[in-house]
VOPAGU-2260 file (C-alpha; in pm, 1 decimal, decimal comma):
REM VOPAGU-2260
SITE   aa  ch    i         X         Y         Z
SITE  UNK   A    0       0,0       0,0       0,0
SITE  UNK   A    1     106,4     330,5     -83,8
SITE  UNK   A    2     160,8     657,3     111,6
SITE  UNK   A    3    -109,0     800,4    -124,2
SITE  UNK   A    4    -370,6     533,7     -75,7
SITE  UNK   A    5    -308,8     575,8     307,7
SITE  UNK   A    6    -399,3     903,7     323,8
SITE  UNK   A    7    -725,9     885,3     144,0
SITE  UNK   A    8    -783,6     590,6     344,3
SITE  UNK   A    9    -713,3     849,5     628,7
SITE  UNK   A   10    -940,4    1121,8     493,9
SITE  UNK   A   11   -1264,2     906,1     544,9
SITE  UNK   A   12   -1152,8     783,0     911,4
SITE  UNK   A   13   -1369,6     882,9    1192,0
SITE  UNK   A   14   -1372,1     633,1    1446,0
SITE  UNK   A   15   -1087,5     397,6    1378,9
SITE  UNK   A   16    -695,9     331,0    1459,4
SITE  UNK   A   17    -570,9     209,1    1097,8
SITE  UNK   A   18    -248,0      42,5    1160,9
SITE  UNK   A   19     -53,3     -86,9     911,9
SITE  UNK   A   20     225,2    -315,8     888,0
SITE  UNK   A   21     616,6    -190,2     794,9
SITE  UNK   A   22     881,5    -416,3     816,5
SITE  UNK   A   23     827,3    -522,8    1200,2
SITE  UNK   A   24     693,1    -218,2    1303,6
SITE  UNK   A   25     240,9     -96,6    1316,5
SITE  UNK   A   26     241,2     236,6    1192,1
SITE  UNK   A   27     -34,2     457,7    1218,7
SITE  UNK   A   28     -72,8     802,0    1015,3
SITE  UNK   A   29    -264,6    1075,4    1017,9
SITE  UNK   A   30    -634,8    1086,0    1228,3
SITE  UNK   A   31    -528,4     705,8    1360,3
SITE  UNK   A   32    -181,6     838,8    1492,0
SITE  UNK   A   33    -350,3    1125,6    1660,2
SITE  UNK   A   34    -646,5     875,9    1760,7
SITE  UNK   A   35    -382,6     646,3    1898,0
SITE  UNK   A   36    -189,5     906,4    2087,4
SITE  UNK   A   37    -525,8    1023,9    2222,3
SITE  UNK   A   38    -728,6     726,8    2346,4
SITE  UNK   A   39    -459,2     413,2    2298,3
SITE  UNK   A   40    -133,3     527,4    2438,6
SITE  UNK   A   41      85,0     845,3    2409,8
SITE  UNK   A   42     349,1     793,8    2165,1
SITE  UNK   A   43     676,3     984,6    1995,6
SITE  UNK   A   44     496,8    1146,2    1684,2
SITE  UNK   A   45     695,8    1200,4    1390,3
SITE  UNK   A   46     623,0    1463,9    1097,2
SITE  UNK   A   47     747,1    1497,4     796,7
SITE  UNK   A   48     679,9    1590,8     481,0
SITE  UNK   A   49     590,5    1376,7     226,3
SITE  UNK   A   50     709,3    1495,8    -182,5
SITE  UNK   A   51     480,3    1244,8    -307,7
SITE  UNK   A   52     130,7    1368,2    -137,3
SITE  UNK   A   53     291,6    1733,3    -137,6
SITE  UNK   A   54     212,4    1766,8     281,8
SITE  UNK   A   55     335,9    1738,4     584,3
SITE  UNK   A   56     251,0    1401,9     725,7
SITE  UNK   A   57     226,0    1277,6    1128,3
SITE  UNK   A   58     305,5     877,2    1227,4
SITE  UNK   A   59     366,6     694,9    1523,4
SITE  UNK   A   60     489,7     330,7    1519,1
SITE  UNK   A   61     557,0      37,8    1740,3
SITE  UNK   A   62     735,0    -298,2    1721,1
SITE  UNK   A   63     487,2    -571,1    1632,5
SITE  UNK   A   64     614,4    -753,6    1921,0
SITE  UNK   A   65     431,8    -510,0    2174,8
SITE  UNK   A   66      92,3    -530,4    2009,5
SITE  UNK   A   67     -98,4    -749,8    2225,4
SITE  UNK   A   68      45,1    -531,0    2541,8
SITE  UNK   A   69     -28,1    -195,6    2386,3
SITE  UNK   A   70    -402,1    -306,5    2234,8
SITE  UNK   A   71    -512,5    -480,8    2572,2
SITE  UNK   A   72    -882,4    -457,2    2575,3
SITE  UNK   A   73    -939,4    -269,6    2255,8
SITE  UNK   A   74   -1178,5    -433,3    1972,1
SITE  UNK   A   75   -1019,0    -514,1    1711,0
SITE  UNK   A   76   -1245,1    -469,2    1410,6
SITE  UNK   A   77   -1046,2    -590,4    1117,0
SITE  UNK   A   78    -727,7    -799,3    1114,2
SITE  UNK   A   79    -531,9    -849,9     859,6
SITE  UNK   A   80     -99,0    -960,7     794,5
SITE  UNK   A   81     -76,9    -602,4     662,0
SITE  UNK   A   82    -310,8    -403,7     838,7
SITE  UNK   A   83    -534,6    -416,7    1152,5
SITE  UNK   A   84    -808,3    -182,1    1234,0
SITE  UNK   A   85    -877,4    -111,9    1600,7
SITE  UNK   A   86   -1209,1      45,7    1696,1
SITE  UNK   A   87   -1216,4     375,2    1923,0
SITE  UNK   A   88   -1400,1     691,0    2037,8
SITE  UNK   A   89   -1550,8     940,6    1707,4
SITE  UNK   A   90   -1221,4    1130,4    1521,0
SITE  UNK   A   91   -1305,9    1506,5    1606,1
SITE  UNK   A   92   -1138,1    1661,6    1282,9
SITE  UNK   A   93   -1051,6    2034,8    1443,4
SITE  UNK   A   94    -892,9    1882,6    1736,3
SITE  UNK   A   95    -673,4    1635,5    1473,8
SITE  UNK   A   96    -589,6    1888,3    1278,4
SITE  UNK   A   97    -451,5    2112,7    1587,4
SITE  UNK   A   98    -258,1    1875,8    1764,9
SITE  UNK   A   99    -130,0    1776,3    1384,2
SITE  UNK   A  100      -7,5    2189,9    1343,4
SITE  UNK   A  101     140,8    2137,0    1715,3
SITE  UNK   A  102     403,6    1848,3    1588,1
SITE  UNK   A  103     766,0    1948,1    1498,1
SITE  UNK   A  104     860,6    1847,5    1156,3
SITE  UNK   A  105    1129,9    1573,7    1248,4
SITE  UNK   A  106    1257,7    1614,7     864,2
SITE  UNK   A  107    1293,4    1914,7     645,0
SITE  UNK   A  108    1135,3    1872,4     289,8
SITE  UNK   A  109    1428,8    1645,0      76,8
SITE  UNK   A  110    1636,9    1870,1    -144,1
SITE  UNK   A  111    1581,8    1704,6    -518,7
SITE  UNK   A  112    1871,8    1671,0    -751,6
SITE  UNK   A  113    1760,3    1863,8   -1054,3
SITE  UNK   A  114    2088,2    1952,8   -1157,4
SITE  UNK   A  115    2459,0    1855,0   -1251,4
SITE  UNK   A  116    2571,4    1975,5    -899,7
SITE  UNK   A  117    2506,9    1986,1    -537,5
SITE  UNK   A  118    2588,2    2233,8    -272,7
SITE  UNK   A  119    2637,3    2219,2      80,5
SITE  UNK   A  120    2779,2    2467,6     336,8
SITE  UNK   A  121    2895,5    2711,4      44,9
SITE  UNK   A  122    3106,3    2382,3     -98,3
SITE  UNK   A  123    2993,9    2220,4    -450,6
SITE  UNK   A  124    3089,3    1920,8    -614,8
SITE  UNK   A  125    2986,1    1829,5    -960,3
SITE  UNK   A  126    2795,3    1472,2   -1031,7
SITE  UNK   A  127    2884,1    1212,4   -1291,1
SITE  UNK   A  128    2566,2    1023,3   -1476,4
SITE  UNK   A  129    2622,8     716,1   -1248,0
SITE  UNK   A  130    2634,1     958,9    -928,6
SITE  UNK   A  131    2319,9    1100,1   -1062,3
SITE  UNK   A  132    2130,4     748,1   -1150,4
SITE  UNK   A  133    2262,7     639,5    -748,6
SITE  UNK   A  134    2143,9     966,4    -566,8
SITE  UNK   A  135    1754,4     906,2    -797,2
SITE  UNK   A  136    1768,5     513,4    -693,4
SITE  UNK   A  137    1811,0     674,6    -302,1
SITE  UNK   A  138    1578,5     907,8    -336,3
SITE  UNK   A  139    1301,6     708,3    -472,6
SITE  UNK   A  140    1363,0     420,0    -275,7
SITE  UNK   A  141    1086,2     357,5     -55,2
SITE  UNK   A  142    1222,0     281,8     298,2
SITE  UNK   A  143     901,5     365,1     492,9
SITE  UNK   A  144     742,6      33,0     319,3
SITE  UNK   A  145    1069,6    -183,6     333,0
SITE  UNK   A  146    1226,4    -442,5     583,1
SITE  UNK   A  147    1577,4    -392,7     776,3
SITE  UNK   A  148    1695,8    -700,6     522,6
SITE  UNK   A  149    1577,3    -547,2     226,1
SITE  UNK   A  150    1715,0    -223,8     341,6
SITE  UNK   A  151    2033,4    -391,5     367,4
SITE  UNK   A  152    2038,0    -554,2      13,3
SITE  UNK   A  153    1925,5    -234,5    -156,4
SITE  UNK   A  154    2251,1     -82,5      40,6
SITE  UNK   A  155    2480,3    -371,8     -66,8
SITE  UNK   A  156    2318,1    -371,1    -457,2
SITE  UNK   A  157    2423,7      95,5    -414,9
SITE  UNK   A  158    2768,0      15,9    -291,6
SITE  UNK   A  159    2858,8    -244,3    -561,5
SITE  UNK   A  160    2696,7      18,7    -807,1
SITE  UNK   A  161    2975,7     281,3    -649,6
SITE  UNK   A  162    3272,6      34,6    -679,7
SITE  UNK   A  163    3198,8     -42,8   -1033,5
């Protein structure tokens, strides 16, 4: 599932914590992370923005390990290897979208690599076609919906591109 099709699933949440599965993490976004924060359990929220939906986007996560600890007593309406749904108190939109404008953005919007060169603290380097084709593989990679072990092979597969 996509970043895109979670937020529209998002946009049409009122009552429910949609949690979805990432690697070994459940990750909820959006009304379900402030939900969760709200009537579940207080978590770290992270905000960034997001190039692809063009918006700043709040998550929280846990391991999947923790699940049956954290969810005690909740009904769970919908489970699912990817995604569970847990049921919970009505969404009330203004206060989401409050406590969403009180987050810090944990990641300034990514810099894109339009050009030939790249500049950093008043230094700049020019980029070779391979440097160019690696920095677009990073950049595009999708590590939010990825495991540690295929983090780690996409890593291995960039540094035997560099070595080449």
């Amino acid at each position: 599932m996509t970043i895109e099709d979670i937020i529209k699933e998002e946009i049409e949440n009122n009552n429910t914590v949609i949690l979805f599965r990432e690697g070994i993490f459940w990750k909820a976004y959006e009304k379900s992370a402030y939900a969760f924060c709200k009537h579940v359990k207080p978590f770290m929220v992270k905000k960034k923005y997001i190039r692809t939906v063009n918006d700043e986007i709040v998550s929280i996560g846990f391991p999947m390990s923790s699940t049956k600890a954290i969810l005690q007593g909740r009904t769970i309406l919908q489970e699912e290897e990817r995604k569970m749904v847990v049921s919970i108190d009505q969404i009330d939109h203004e206060s989401f979208m409050e406590w969403k404008k009180e987050q810090t953005l944990t990641a300034p919007p990514a810099n894109s690599f339009s050009g030939a060169s790249y500049s950093n603290n008043s230094e700049a380097f020019s980029c070779s076609n391979q440097e160019k084709e690696i920095i677009n593989r990073i950049r595009l990679f999708n590590l939010e919906n990825k495991t540690p072990l295929e983090c780690m092979f996409f890593l291995s597969e960039i540094k035997k591109q560099l070595l080449s």
